[in-house]
SEMI-735274 format. One record per residue (C-alpha): x, y, z negated; residue number from 1; residue in three letters. Coordinates in steps of 0.25 Angstrom, whole numbers, plus 5000, padded with zeros to 4 digits. Layout:
! residues N
 east north   up  nr rest
    X     Y    Z NUM  Ala
...
END
This chain:
! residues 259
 east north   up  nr rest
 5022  5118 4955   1  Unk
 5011  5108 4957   2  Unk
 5002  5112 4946   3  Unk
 5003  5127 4949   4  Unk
 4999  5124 4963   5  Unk
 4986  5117 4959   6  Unk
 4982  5126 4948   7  Unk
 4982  5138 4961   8  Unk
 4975  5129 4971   9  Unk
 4960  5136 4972  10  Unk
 4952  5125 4966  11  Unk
 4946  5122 4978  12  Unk
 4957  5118 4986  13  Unk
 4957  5102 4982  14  Unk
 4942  5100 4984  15  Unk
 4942  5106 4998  16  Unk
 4955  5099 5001  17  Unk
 4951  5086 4996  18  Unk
 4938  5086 5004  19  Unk
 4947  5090 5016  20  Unk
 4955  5077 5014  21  Unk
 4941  5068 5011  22  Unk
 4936  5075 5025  23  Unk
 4949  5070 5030  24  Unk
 4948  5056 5026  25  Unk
 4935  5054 5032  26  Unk
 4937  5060 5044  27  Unk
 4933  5049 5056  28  Unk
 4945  5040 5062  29  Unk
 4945  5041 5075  30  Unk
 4945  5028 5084  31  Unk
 4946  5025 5099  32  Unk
 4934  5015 5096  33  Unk
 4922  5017 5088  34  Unk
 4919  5013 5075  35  Unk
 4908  5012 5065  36  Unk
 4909  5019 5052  37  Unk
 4911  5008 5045  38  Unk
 4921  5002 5051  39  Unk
 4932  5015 5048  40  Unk
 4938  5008 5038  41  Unk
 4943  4996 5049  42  Unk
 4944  5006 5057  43  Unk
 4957  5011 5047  44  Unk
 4961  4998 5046  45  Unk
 4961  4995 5060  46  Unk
 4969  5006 5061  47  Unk
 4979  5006 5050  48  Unk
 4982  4992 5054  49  Unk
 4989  4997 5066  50  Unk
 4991  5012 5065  51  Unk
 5005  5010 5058  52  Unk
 5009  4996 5063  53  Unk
 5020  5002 5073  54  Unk
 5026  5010 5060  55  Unk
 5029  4999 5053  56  Unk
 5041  4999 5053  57  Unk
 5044  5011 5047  58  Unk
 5037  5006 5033  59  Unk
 5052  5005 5027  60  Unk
 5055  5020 5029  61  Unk
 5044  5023 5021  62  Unk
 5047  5015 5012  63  Unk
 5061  5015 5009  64  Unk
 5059  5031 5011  65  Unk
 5050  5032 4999  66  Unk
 5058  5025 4990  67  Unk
 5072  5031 4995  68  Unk
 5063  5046 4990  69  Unk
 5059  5040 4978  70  Unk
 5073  5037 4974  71  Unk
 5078  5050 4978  72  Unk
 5067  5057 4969  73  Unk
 5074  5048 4957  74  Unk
 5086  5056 4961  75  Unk
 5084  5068 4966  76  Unk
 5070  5071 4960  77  Unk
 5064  5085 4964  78  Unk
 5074  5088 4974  79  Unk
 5064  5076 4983  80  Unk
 5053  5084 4984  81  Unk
 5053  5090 4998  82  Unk
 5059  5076 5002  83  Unk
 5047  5070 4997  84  Unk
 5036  5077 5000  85  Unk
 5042  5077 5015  86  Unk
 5041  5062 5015  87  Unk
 5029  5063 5010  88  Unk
 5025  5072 5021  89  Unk
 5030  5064 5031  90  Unk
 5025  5050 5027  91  Unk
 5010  5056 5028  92  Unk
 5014  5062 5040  93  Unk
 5017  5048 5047  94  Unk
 5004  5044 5040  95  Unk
 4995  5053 5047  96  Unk
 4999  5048 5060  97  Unk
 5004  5032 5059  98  Unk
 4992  5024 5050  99  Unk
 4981  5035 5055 100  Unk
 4982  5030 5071 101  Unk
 4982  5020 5079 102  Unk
 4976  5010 5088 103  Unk
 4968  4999 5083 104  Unk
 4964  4986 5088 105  Unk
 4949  4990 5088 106  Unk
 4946  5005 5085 107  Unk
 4956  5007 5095 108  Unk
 4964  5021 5091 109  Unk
 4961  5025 5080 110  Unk
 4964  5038 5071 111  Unk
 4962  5039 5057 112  Unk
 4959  5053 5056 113  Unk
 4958  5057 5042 114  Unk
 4971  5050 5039 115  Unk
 4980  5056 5050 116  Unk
 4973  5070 5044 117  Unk
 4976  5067 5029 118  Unk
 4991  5063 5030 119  Unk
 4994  5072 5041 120  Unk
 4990  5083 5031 121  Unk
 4998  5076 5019 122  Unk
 5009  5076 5027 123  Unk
 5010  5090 5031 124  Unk
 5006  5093 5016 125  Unk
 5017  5085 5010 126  Unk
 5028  5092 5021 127  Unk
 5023  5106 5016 128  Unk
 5025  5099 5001 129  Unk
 5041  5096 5007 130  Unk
 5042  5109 5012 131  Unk
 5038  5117 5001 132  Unk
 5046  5108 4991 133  Unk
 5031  5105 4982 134  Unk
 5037  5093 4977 135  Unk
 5045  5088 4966 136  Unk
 5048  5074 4963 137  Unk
 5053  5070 4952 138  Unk
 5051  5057 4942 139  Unk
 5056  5063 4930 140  Unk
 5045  5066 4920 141  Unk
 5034  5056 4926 142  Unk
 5024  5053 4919 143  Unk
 5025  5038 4916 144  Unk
 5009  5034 4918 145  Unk
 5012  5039 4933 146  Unk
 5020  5028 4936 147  Unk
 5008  5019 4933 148  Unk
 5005  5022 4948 149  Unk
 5019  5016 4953 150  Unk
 5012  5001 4955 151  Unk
 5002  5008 4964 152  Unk
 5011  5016 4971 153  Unk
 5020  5004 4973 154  Unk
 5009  4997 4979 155  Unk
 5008  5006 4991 156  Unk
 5021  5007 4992 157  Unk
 5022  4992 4994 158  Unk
 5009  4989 5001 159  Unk
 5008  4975 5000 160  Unk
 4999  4972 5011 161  Unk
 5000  4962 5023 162  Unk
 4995  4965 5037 163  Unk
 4982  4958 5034 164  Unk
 4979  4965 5020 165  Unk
 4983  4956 5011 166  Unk
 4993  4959 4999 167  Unk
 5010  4956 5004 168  Unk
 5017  4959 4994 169  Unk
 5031  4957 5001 170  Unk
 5041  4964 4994 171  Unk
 5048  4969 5006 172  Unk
 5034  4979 5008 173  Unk
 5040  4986 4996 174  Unk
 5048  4993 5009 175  Unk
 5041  4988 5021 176  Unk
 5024  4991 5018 177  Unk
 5020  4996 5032 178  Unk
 5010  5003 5023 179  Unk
 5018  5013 5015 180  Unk
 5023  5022 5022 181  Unk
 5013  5023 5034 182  Unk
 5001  5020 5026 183  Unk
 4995  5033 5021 184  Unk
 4987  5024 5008 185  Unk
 4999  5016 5006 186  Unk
 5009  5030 5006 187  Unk
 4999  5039 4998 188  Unk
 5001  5031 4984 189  Unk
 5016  5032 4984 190  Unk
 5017  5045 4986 191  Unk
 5006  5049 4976 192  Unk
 5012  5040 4966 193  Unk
 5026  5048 4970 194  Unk
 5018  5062 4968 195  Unk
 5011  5057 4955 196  Unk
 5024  5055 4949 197  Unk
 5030  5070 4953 198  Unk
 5016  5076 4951 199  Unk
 5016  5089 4946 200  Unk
 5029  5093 4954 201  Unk
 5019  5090 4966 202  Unk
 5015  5098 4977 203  Unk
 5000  5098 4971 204  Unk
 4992  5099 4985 205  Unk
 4999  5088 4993 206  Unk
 4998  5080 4980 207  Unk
 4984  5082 4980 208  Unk
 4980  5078 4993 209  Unk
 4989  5068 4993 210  Unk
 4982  5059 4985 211  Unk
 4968  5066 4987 212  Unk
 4970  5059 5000 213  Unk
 4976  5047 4993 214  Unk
 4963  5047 4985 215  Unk
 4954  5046 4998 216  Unk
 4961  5034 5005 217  Unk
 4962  5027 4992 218  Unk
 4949  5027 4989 219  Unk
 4945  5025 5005 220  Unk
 4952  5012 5005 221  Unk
 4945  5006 4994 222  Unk
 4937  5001 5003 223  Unk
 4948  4989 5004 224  Unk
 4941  4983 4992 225  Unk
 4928  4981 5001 226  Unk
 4935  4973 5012 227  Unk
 4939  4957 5005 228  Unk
 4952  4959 5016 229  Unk
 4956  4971 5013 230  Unk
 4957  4971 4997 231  Unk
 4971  4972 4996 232  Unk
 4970  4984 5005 233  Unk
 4960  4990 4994 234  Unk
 4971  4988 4983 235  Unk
 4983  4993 4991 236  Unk
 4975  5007 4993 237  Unk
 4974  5007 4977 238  Unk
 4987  5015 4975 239  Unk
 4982  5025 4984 240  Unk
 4969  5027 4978 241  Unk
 4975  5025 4963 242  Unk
 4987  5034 4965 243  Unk
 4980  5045 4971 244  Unk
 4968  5048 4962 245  Unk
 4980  5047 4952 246  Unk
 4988  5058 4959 247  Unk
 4972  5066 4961 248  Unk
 4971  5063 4945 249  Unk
 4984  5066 4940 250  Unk
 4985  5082 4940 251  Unk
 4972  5083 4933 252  Unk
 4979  5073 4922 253  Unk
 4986  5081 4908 254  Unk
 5000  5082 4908 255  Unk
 5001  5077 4922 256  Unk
 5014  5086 4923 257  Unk
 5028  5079 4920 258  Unk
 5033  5089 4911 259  Unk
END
């Protein structure tokens, strides 16, 4: 399935697609007050401090929801497929729309453009994946190493952070994190991890774009490590950056099938 479908692709399709997606990233936010280049980055933060506030609430959904699919994948396997790319879908759905808007304190309204773009596109790639049934979980036959990445995927998952940045690692985030969920660089790495695991019975284009996109934000938000406060922040983006040049690297790799 998945292997087929790369081997077709006109080798020029990832390059052009990839640069699409870096155009993307870059793309200026827009903001109801102006703001100097250098301060894009607290422009973000600004705005991700606020955007998904009134959502909340909703964090255990996503959590108990990913874990009640995981579970069903244990029994049900490949018959989870369309479930899980559908989820999938949806979650980046919500995230191109609820952490990419809203109004700051001082920027005023602000709109992360290149996000919204990104995940909208994710999204409706991962609904087609549903549709057309391009996905087949299963953990049987995983290659052991790949669960080296569970730790980091855990991580995200979790998302130990207070509302001042500092590390919380309150057990009850396990399945209340306001991070995962509605957080697209807190999502990405579990679902990556997810897709590492089933990789090759992947759909290979969403797969790819996925964490190609994973990949940019990951290494965007190194820039944590620069800012004293922000440090943990820096180490909380490390599952997305590790996991996704992982998930990039992984079908060049030998014997990257499971059979």
């Amino acid at each position: 399935m998945g292997a087929e479908e790369t081997k077709n692709a006109p080798r020029w399709l990832y390059p052009v697609v990839y640069l699409f997606f870096v155009v993307i990233a870059f793309l200026p936010l827009y903001s109801q007050e102006p703001y100097a280049n250098q301060e894009i980055q607290d422009v973000v933060i600004n705005l991700l401090m606020v955007a998904s506030e009134p959502y909340t609430h909703l964090a255990p959904l996503f959590h108990a929801a990913t874990l009640l699919i995981v579970f069903l994948i244990v029994l049900l396997g490949e018959r989870m497929g369309r479930i899980l790319a559908a989820y999938m879908g949806l979650n980046y759905l919500v995230l191109a729309f609820i952490p990419t808007m809203g109004t700051t304190q001082q920027y005023g309204f602000v709109i992360h453009t290149g996000a919204l773009l990104a995940s909208l596109i994710l999204g409706i790639t991962w609904v087609v994946v549903a549709i057309r049934g391009d996905l087949q979980p299963s953990f049987k036959r995983v290659p052991p190493l790949r669960y080296l990445f569970l730790p980091l995927a855990l991580l995200a998952f979790w998302s130990p952070v207070s509302a001042e940045l500092q590390p919380d690692f309150a057990p009850v985030l396990l399945l209340t994190s306001p991070d995962y969920g509605l957080y697209f660089c807190m999502t990405t790495p579990v679902f990556l991890f997810l897709l590492i695991l089933f990789y090759p019975k992947v759909n290979p284009f969403a797969y790819k774009i996925t964490a190609f996109n994973g990949l940019i934000y990951g290494l965007v938000n190194l820039m944590h490590f620069f800012y004293p406060a922000r440090r943990w922040m820096g180490v909380l983006h490390l599952p997305l950056l590790l996991i996704s040049a992982y998930a990039l690297l992984l079908p060049r790799l030998p014997n990257a099938t499971r059979d």
